[in-house]
C-alpha positions in Angstrom: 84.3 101.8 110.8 85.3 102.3 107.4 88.6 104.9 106.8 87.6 107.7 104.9 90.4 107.6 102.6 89.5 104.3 101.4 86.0 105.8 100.9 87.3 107.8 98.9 89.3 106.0 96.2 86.6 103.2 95.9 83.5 104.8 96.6 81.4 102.8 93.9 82.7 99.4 95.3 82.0 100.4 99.0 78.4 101.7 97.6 78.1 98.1 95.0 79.1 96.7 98.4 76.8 97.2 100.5 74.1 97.0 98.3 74.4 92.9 99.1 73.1 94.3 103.1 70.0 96.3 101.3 72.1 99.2 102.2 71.9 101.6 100.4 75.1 104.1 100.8 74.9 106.6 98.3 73.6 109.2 100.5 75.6 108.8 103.6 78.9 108.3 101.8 78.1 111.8 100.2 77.7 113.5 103.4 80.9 111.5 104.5 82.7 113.2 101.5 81.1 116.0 102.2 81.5 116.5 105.7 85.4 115.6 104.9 86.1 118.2 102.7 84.7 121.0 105.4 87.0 119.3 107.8 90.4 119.7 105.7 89.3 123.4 104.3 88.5 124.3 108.3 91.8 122.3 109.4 93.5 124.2 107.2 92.2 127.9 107.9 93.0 126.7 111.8 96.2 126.2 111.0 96.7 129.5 109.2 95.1 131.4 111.5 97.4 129.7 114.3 100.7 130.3 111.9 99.7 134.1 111.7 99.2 134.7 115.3 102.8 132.8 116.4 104.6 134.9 113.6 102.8 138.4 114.8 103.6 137.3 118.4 107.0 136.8 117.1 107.4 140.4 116.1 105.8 142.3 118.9 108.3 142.1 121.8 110.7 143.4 118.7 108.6 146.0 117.8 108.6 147.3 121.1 112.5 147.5 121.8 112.6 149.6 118.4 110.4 151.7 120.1 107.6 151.3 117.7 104.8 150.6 120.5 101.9 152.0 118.1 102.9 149.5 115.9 103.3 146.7 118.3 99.9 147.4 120.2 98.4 147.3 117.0 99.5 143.8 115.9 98.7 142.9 119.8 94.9 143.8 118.8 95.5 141.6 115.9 96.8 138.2 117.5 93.6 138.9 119.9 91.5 138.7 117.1 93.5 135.9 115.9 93.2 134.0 118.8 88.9 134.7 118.8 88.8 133.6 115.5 90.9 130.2 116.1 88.8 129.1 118.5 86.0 129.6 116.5 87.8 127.2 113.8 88.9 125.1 116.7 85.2 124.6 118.0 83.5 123.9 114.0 86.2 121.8 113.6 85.3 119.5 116.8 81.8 119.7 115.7 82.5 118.7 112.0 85.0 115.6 113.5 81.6 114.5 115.4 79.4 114.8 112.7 81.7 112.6 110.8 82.3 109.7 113.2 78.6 109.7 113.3 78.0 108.8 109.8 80.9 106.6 110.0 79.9 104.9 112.8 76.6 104.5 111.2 78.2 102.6 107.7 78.3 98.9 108.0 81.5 96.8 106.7 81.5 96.2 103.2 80.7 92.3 102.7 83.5 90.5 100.9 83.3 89.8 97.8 82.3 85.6 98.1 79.2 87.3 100.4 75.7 86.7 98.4 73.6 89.5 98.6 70.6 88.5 101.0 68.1 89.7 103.0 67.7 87.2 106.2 69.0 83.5 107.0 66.8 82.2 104.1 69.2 83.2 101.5 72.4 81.8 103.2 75.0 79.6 101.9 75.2 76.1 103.3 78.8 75.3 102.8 79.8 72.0 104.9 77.7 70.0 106.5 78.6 66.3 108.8 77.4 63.8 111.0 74.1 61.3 110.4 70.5 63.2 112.0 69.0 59.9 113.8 65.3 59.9 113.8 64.8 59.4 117.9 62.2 56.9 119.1 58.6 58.4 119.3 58.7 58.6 123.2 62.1 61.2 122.5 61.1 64.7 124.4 62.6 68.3 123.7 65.0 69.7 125.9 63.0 71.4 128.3 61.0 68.5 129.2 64.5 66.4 129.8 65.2 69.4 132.1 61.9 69.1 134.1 62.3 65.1 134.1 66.0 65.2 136.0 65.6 68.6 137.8 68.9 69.7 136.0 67.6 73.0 134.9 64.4 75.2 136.0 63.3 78.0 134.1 60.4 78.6 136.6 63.0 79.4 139.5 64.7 81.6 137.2 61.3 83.2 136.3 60.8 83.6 140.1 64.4 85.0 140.8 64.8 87.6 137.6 62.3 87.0 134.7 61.5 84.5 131.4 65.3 83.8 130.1 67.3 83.4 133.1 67.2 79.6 133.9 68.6 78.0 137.0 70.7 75.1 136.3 70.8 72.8 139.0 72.6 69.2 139.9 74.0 67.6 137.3 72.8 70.3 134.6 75.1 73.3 137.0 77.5 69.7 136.9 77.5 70.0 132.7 77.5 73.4 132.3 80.7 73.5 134.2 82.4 70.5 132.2 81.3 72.4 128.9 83.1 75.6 130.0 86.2 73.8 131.1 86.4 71.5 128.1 85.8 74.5 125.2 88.8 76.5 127.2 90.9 73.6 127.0 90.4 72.7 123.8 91.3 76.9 122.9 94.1 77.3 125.0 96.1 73.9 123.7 95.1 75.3 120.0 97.3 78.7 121.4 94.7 80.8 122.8 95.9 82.8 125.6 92.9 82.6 128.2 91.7 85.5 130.1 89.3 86.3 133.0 87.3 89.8 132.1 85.1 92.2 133.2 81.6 91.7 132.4 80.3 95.6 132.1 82.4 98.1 129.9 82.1 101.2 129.4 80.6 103.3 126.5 83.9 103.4 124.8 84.3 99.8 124.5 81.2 99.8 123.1 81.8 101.7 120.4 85.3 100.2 119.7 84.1 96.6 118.7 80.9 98.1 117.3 77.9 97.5 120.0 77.2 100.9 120.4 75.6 102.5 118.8 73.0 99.8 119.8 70.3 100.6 117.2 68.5 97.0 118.3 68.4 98.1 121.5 70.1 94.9 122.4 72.3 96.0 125.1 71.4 95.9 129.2 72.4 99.3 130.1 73.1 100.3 133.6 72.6 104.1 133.6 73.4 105.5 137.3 77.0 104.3 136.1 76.6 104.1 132.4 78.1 100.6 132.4 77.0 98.3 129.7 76.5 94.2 130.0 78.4 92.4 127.5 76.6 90.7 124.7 79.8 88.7 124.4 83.6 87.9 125.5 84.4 89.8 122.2 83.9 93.1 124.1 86.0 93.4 126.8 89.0 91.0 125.3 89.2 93.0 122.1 89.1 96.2 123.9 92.1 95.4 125.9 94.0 96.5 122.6 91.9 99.7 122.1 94.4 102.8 121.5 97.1 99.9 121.3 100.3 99.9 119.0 101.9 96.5 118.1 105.0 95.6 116.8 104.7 93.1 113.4 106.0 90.6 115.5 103.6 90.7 117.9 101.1 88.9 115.6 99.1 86.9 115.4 97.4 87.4 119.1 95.3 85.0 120.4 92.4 85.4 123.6 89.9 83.1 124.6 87.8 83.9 127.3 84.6 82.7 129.3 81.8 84.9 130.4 78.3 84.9 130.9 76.6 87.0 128.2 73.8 89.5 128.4 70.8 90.6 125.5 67.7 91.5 126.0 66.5 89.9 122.5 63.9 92.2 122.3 61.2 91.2 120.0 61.9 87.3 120.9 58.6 85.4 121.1 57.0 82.0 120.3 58.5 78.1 120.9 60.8 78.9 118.5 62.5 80.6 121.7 61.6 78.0 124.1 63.5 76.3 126.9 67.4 77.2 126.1 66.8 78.5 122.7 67.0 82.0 123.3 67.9 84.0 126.9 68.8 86.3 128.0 71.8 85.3 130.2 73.9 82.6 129.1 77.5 81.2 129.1 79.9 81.3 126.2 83.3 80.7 125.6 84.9 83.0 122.7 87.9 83.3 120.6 89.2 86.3 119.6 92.2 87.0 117.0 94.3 90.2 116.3 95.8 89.2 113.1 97.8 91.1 110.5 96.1 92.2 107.3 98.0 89.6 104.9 97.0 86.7 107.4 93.5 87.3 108.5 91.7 85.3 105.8 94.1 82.3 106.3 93.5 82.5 110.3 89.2 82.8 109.5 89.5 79.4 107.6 91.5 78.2 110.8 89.3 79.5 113.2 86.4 77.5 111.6 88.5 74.1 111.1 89.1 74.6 115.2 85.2 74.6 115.8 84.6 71.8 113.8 87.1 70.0 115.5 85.1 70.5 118.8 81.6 69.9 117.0 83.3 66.4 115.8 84.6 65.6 119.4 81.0 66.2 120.5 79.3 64.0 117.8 76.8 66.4 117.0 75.8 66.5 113.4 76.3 70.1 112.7 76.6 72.1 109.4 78.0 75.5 108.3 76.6 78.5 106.2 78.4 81.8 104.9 75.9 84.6 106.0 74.6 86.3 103.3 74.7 90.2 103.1 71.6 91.0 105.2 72.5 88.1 107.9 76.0 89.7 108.2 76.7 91.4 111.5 77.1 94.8 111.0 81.1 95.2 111.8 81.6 91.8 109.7 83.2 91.3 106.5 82.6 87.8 106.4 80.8 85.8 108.9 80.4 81.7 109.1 77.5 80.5 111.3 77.4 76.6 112.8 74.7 74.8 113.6 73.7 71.7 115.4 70.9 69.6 114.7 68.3 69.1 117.8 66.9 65.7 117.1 63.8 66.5 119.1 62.5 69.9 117.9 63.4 68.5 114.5 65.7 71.9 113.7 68.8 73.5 113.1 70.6 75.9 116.3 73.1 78.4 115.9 75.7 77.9 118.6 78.7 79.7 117.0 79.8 82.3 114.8 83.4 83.0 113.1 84.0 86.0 111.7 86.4 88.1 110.0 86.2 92.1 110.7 89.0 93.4 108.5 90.3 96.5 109.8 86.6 98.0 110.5 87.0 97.4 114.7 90.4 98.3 114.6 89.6 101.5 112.9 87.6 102.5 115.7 89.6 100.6 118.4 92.7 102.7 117.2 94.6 99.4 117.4 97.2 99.9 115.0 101.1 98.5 114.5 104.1 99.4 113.1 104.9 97.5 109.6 108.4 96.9 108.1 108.5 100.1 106.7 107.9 101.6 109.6 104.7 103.2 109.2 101.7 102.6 111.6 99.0 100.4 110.0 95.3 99.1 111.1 95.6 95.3 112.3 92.7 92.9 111.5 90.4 91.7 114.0 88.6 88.4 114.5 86.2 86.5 116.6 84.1 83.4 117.1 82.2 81.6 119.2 83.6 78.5 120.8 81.3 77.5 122.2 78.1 79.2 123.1 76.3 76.7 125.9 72.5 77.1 125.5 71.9 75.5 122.7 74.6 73.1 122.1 73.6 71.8 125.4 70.1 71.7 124.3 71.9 69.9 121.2 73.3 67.2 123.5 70.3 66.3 125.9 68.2 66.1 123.4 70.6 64.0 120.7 71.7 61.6 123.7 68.6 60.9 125.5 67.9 57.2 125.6 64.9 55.3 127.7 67.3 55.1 130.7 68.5 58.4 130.6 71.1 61.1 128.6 74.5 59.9 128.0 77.3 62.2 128.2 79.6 62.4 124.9 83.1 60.6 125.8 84.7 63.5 125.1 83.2 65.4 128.0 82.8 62.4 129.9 86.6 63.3 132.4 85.0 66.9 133.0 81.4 66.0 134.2 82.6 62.7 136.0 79.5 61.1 135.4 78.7 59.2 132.1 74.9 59.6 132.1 72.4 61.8 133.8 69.4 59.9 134.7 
């Protein structure tokens, strides 16, 4: 979330700001403002209330060896009074500190400046794009039909077992999926990501660190008996594990890949658009995440992006990249790049990965801070991006590498599945 004191001293470029997400901010900073001010002036008549009782307390047991018990009882009454009136501060204060997060936690990040204002994917920017779209022969099938044809994956089973969006990859497609994981790790942990195994349910305060909760898509599997979220994404649980964390300067930069499977309920999600591996609502991922400091975390984004094109290049897959606009900018973002691979038979673009670059917004409220050269405590910079998410760059690959005997396997990947075609 956004500090308050940097509200403050540039409140018409935070409101100019968000203006690019069709935000508009004038009315909740104002209450932010607002809501501040009542917390310093209570704050402060807390404190003063507390000073006043210690010093009478002070001067009672005094009072009393000089005799002067009239005067002593009286400032006893006092301190009492004292006391009943700072826990009436005490308790408007807690409930002014709530109220405050609240709006807080309902302000997006402030786009950076290179952001385009925008209201959906229309008005993105395409900045790179590579690799030669082949027109496939006219007997070349989508995805989910190269599924059915091999038995590698069945989305009936899974319909059968849980519901639409939970497929059941079988054979040589359970055989893929596996070589995909493995590879993308690989490739992160000899770039010098440190991998991790995590949980795959956190808690409400992990949700609200990295900026899932609170979940106003309602995109979230939420277990309730325990009130245990699924993760949408790696980026949870692996980011938390620095929540109420303070580094050193040296400690940077921090880097965490992890694999996990990833829950969403994508409500709303309808039409072929969402067909076959499009859009579930289990899959796998591998992610990246960064802890950077603040005078390195543009330099690592641009790094973070080179290393997924690397992969995409490896693979062979024509893919390009876009800079979100402001209204396609995930809400904790300050600066998100999307990828996309071209699926020769559904004649389209697929996301399969974004990179993004969330300032100190998470960290904020992660309370993941570090101690500078100066020796004061300072919000780090957090990062993530995907690398890769499976679906649909698998989709991507059977559909881009199916020939009349069957789908070849990239070279690349070819040491991890141990077959060279599926047919």
């Amino acid at each position: 979330m956004l500090q308050v004191q940097y509200i403050k001293e540039n409140k018409e470029a935070v409101i100019e700001g968000l203006k690019k997400r069709f935000f508009n901010a004038e009315e909740p900073i104002e209450k932010v403002l607002k809501l501040d001010d009542e917390r310093k002036s209570t704050q402060n008549k807390l404190d003063n209330s507390l000073a006043e009782a210690k010093k009478m307390a002070g001067q009672i047991g005094g009072l009393y060896k000089q005799g002067k018990a009239d005067e002593a009882n009286l400032l006893k009454a006092k301190t009492g009074e004292l006391k009943t009136e700072s826990k009436e501060f005490s308790a408007k204060l807690t409930e002014i500190e709530e109220a405050l997060k609240t709006e807080l936690y309902n302000i997006p990040n402030v786009p950076h400046q290179k952001v385009v204002a925008g209201k959906s994917e229309d008005d993105n920017e395409i900045i790179y794009q590579e690799g030669e779209i082949k027109d496939l022969n006219e007997d070349a099938i989508p995805h989910w039909e190269i599924a059915s044809k091999y038995d590698i994956i069945d989305f009936e089973l899974g319909t059968k077992i849980t519901g639409a969006g939970f497929p059941v990859y079988k054979g040589k497609g359970a055989r893929y999926q596996r070589a995909l994981i493995n590879y993308f790790l690989d490739k992160n942990t000899d770039a010098g990501y440190k991998e991790f195994q995590v949980p795959h349910l956190v808690n409400e305060a992990s949700g609200y660190g990295t900026g899932q909760l609170p979940d106003k898509e309602g995109q979230m599997y939420h277990s309730t008996v325990d009130d245990l979220y699924l993760i949408p994404t790696a980026e949870v649980p692996v980011t938390n594990m620095y929540r109420d964390t303070i580094l050193k300067a040296e400690d940077f930069p921090i880097k965490a890949t992890a694999y996990t499977p990833c829950f969403r309920r994508e409500a709303g999600s309808y039409g072929a658009h969402v067909r076959g591996l499009n859009r579930l609502h289990q899959f796998d991922k591998v992610e990246l995440v960064q802890l950077q400091h603040p005078d390195n975390s543009w330099d690592a984004l641009d790094g973070m992006v080179e290393h997924v094109k690397g992969i995409l290049q490896e693979l062979g897959l024509p893919f390009r990249v876009l800079r979100l606009c402001g209204g396609d900018t995930g809400f904790t973002a300050a600066m998100t790049y999307d990828f996309e691979v071209w699926s020769a038979a559904q004649k389209r673009w697929l996301e399969v990965s974004s990179v993004s670059n969330f300032l100190d917004f998470q960290a904020n409220r992660l309370k993941l801070r570090f101690t500078n050269k100066e020796g004061k405590r300072q919000l780090a910079h957090t990062l993530n991006g995907s690398s890769l998410a499976l679906p649909r760059i698998l989709a991507a690959l059977l559909e881009n590498n199916q020939t009349e005997d069957g789908v070849n396997i990239p070279e690349a990947l070819r040491s991890y599945t141990r077959f060279d075609v599926i047919d």
